[in-house]
LUMLUMGU-352387 format. One record per residue (C-alpha): residue in one letter; chain; x, y, z. Coordinates in Angstrom, 1 decimal. Example, Ala and Ser with C-alpha at 12.3 -4.5 7.8 and 13.67 -1.06 7.14 Angstrom:
2
   kekol   lumkol       px       py       pz
       A        A     12.3     -4.5      7.8
       S        A     13.7     -1.1      7.1
end
This chain:
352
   kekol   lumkol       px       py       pz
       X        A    134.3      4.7     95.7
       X        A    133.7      2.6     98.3
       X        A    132.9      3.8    102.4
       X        A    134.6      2.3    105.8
       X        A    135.7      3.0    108.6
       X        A    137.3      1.3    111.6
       X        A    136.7      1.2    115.3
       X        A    138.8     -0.2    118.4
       X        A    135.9     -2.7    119.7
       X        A    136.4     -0.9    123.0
       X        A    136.1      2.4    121.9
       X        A    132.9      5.0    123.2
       X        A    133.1      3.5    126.5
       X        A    131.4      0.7    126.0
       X        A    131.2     -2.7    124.1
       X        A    127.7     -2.5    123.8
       X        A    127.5      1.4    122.5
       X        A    130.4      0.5    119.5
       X        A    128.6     -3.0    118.7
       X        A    125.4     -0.5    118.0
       X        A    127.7      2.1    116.2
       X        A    128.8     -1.0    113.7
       X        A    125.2     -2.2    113.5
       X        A    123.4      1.0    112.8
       X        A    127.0      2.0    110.8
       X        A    125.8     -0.8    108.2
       X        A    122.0      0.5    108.2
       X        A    123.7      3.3    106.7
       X        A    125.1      1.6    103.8
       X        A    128.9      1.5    104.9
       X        A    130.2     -1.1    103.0
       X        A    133.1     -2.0    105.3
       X        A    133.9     -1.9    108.7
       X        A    138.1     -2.8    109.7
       X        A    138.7     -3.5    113.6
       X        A    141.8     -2.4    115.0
       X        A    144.3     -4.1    117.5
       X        A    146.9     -1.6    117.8
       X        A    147.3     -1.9    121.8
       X        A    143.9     -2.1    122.6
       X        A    141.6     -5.0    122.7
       X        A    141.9     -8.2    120.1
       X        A    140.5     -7.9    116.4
       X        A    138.8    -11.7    115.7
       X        A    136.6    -11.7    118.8
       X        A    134.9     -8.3    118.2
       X        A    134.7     -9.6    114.4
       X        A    133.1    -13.1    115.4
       X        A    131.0    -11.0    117.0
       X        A    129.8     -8.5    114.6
       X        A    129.6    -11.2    112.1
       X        A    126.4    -12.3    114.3
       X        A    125.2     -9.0    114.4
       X        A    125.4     -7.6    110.6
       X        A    124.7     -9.3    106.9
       X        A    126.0     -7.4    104.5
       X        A    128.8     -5.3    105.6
       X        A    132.0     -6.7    104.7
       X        A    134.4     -7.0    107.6
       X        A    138.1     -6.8    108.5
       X        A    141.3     -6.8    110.7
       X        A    142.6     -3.1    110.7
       X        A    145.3     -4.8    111.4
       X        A    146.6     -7.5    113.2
       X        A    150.3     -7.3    113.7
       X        A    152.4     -9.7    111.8
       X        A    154.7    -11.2    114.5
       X        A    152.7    -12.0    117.1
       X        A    150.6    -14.6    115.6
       X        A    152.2    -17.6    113.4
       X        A    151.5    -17.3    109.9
       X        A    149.2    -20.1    110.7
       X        A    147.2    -19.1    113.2
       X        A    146.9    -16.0    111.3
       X        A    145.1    -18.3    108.7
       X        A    143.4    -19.7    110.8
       X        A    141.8    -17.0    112.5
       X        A    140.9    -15.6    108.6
       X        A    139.1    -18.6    107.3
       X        A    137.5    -19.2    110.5
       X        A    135.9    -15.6    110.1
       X        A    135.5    -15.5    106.7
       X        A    133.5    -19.2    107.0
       X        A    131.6    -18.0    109.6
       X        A    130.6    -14.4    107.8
       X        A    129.8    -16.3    104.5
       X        A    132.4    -14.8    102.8
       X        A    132.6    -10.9    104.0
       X        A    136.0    -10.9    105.9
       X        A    139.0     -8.9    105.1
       X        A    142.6    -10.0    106.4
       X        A    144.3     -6.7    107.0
       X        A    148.2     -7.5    108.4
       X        A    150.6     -4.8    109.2
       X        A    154.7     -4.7    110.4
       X        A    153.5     -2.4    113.4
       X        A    156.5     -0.5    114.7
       X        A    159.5     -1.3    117.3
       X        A    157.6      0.6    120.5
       X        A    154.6     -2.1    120.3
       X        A    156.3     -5.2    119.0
       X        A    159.5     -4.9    121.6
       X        A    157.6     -3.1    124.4
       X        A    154.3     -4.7    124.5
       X        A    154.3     -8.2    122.5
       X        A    158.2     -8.8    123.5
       X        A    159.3    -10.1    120.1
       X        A    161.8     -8.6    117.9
       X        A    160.7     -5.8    115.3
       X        A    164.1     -6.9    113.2
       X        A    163.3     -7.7    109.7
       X        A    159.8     -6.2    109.3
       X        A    159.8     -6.6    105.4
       X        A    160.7    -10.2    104.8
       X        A    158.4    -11.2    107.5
       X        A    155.6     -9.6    106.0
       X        A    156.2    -11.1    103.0
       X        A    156.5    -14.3    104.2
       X        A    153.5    -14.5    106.4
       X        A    151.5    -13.2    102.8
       X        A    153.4    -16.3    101.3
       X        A    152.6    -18.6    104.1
       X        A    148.6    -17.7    104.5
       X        A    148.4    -17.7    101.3
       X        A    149.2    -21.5    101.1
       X        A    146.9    -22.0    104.2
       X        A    143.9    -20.5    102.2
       X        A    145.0    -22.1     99.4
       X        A    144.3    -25.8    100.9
       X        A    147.7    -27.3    100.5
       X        A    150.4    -28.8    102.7
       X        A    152.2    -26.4    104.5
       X        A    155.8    -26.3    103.2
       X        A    158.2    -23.2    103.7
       X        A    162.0    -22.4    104.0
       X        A    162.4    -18.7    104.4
       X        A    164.5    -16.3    106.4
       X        A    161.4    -15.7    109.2
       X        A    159.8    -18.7    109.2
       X        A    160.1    -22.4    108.4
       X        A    157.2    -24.9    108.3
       X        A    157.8    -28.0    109.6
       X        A    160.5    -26.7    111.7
       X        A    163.6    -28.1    110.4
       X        A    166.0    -31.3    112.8
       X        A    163.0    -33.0    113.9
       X        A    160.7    -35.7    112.1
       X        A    157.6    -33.3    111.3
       X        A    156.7    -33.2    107.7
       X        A    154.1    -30.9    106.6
       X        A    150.4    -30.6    107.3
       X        A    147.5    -29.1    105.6
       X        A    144.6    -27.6    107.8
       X        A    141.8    -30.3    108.7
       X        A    138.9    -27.0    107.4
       X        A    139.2    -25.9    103.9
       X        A    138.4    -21.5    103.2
       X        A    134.7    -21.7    101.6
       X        A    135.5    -18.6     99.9
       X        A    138.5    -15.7     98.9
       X        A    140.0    -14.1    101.2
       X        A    141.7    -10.8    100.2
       X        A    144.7     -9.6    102.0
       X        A    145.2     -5.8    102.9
       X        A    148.7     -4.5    104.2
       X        A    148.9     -1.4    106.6
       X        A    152.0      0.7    104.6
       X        A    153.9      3.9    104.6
       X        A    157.7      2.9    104.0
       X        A    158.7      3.1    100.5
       X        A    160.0     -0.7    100.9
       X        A    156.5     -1.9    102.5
       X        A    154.1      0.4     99.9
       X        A    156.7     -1.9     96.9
       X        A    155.7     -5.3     99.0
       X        A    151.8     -4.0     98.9
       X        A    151.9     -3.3     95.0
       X        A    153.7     -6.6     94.4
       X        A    151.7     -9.3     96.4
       X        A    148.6     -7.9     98.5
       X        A    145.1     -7.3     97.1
       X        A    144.8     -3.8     99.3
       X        A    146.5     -1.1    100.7
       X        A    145.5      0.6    104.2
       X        A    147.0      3.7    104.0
       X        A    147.1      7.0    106.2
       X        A    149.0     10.5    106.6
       X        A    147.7     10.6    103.1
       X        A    148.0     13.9    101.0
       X        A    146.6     13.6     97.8
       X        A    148.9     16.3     96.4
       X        A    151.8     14.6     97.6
       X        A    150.9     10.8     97.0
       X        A    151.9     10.0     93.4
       X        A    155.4     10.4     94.3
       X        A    155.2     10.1     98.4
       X        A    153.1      6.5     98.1
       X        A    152.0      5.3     94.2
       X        A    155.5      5.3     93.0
       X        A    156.3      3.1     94.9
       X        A    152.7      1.1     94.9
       X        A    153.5      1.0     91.2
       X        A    156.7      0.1     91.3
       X        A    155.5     -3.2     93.3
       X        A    152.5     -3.8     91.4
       X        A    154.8     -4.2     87.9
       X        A    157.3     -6.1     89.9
       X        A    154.2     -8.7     90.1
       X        A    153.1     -8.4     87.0
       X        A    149.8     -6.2     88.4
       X        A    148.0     -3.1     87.4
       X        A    146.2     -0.8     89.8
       X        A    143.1     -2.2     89.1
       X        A    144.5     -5.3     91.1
       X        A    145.3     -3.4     94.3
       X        A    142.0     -1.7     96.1
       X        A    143.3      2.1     97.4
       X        A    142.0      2.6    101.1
       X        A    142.6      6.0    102.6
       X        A    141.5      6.7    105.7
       X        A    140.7     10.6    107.5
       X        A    139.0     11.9    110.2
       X        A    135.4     13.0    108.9
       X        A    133.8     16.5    110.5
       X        A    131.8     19.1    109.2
       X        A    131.8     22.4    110.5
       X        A    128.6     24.8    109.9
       X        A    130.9     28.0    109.4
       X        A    134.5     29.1    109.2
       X        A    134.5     30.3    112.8
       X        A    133.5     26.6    113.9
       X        A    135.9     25.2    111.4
       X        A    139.0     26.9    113.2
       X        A    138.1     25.7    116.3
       X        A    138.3     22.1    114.8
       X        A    141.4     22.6    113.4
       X        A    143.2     23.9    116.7
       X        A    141.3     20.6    118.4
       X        A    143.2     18.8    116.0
       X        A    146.5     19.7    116.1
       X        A    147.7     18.1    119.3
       X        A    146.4     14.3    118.1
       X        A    148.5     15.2    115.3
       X        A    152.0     16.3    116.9
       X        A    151.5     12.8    118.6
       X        A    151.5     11.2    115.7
       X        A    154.6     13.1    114.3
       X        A    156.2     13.0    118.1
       X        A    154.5     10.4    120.0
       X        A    154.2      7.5    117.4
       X        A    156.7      4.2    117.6
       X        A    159.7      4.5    119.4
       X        A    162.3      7.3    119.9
       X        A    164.4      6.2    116.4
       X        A    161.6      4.5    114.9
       X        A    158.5      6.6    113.5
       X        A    156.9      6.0    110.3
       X        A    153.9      8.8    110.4
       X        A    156.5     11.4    110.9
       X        A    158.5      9.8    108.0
       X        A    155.5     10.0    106.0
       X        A    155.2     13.9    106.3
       X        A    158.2     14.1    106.1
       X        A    157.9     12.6    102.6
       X        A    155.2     15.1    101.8
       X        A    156.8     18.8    102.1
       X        A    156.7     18.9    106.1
       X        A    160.1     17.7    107.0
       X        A    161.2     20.7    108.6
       X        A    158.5     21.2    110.8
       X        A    157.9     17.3    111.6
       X        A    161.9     17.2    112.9
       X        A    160.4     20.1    114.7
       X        A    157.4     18.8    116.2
       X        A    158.8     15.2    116.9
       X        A    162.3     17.2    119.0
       X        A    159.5     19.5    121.3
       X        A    157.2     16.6    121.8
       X        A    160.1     14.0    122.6
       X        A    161.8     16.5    125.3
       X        A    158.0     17.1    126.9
       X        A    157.2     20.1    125.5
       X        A    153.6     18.5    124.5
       X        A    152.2     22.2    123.7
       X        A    155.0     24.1    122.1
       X        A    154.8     20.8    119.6
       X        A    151.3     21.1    119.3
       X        A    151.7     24.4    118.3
       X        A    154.4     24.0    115.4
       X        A    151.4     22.0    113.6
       X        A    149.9     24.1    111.0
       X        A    146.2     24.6    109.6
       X        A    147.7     23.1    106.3
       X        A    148.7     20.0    108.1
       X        A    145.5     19.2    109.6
       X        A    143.8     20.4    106.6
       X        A    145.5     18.1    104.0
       X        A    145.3     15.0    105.9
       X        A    142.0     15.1    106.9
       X        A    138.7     15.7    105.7
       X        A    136.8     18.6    108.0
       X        A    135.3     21.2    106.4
       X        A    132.1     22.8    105.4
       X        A    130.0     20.3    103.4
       X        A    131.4     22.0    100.7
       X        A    135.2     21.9    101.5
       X        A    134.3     17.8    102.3
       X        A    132.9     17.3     98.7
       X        A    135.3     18.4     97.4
       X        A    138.3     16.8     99.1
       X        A    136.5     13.7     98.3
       X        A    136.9     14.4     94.7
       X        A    140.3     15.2     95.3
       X        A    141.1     11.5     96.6
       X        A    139.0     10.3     93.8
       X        A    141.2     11.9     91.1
       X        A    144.0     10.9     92.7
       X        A    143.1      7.0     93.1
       X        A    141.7      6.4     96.1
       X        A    138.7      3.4     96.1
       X        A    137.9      3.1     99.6
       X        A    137.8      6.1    101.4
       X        A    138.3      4.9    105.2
       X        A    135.9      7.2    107.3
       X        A    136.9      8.7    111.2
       X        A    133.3     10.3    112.1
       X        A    134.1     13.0    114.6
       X        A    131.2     13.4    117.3
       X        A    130.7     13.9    121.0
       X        A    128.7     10.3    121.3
       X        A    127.4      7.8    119.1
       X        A    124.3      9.2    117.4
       X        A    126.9     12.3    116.6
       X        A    129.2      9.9    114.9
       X        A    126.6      8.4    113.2
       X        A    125.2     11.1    112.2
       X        A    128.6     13.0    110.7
       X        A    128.7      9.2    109.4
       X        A    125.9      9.1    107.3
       X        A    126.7     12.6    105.8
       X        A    129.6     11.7    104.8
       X        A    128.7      8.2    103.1
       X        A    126.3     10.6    101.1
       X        A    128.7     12.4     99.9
       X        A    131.0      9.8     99.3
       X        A    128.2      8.3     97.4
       X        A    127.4     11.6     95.1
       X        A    131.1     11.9     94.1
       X        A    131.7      8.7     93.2
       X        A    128.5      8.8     90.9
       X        A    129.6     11.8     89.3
       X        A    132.7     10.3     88.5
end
């Protein structure tokens, strides 16, 4: 298996302090690090940036939001970076949700399957090095009643560019099988996933003609390691308010797909639950509802031990890239709950 993990390029405080987390991330044989966008600071720039600053490290957009970027200048923006890295950038897209895309961007979250698959079809061509030519539902390139014909870029992609898609609706995990190269995942339950996420992913990946070996797995889980059972509790009550925000807080008030996802994996009941309380203000009683199960099976805090073997658990059940949250009060905490877990990582996947 392979080890990432992904920042917000503002995150610890301070654009220097995360630029020296990704630096000193590499140093400790992370193989890739995704920057996110969510509604934080932009994805390319921090990448340009830690292009300059690392050499091996493969980087990537965790994600960029299709719809607020043309499917060009999302091309753009991924064979300028991947020139410029020599080859080590990842295009991660993702549909977003309604909250973000209406409330923030202003552009209409309506159709968010066929425009995914467009942009893929659309970049696709870009990177490809031919003349731009597309009639689809979302998009069309040249823009039809006027006396454009199509173009091709004026700067060719030096080398591949694999394109990730952020999923958890049955519809979009069938689009991921079926034309991406990787899936971001999250809410994962490796118990749950062959019917909550592969069935689908597989049902995708034959539609395409595909096997799994054509589609790299990358789960992603908070990391922390707790030096007894007494410390481990404490975590796992630390944790359960970040998660009723997910379940309650997440997209818009019809619109949330993490809740949807646990739903899909034995928690309906209480994620209804959680999402009501949190909705009507109740941010504690909805905190509350979350059990240790919850936190438990989606993450990956533990004793070394319990870590391990989690790990192994996501191993067995498919994962390749296991996308790595270090927990930690400041960066050489993180770093360190970092490196201990990449060893781990590591130790499973050689005993595989």
């Amino acid at each position: 298996m392979r080890t990432a993990t992904t920042i917000e390029a503002s995150g610890l405080g301070s654009w220097t302090r995360q630029a020296d987390f990704v630096v000193e991330a590499e140093k400790l044989g992370l193989d890739i690090c995704w920057v996110a966008e969510a509604w934080g600071s932009d994805a390319p720039s921090a990448l340009g940036y830690y292009a300059a600053r690392t050499e091996r490290m493969l980087l990537g957009s965790g994600v960029m939001q299709v719809g607020t970027r043309s499917p060009v200048a999302l091309a753009q923006t991924a064979i300028t970076l991947s020139n410029l890295s020599q080859g080590r950038f990842l295009l991660g897209l993702g549909p977003s949700g309604p909250q973000v895309m209406e409330g923030l961007h202003g552009v209409p979250f309506a159709h968010p399957l066929a425009r995914v698959r467009e942009t893929v079809e659309i970049v696709r061509q870009v990177l490809n090095g031919g003349k731009i030519d597309h009639s689809g539902e979302e998009y069309r390139i040249p823009l039809p009643g006027g006396d454009a014909v199509p173009m091709r870029l004026s700067m060719r992609a030096e080398h591949p560019v694999p394109v990730h898609l952020a999923a958890l609706s049955p519809a979009m995990l069938k689009l991921t099988g079926e034309v991406a190269d990787g899936w971001l995942g999250t809410s994962f339950v490796p118990e749950g996933s062959a019917d909550a996420y592969f069935a689908h992913l597989d049902e995708g990946l034959a539609r395409g003609g595909r096997s799994r070996a054509d589609l790299d797995i990358c789960q992603g889980a908070e990391v922390a390691f707790a030096a007894d059972e007494e410390a481990l509790r404490a975590m796992v009550a630390g944790r359960k308010k970040e998660l009723a925000f997910s379940l309650g807080g997440m997209g818009s008030a019809s619109t949330n797909f993490y809740n949807r996802a646990y739903s899909r994996q034995g928690w309906a009941e209480v994620a209804a639950e959680v999402r009501q309380r949190w909705q009507a203000g109740d941010r504690e009683a909805a905190a509350a509802l979350v059990t240790d199960d919850m936190v438990l099976a989606t993450t990956l805090i533990g004793t070394e031990s319990m870590v391990r073997e989690r790990l192994r658990v996501w191993r067995d059940a498919g994962v390749d890239t296991v996308r790595l949250y270090p927990a930690g009060a400041d960066l050489d905490a993180r770093l360190d709950t970092l490196g201990r877990a990449i060893e781990l990582v590591h130790e499973v996947g050689e005993k595989s």
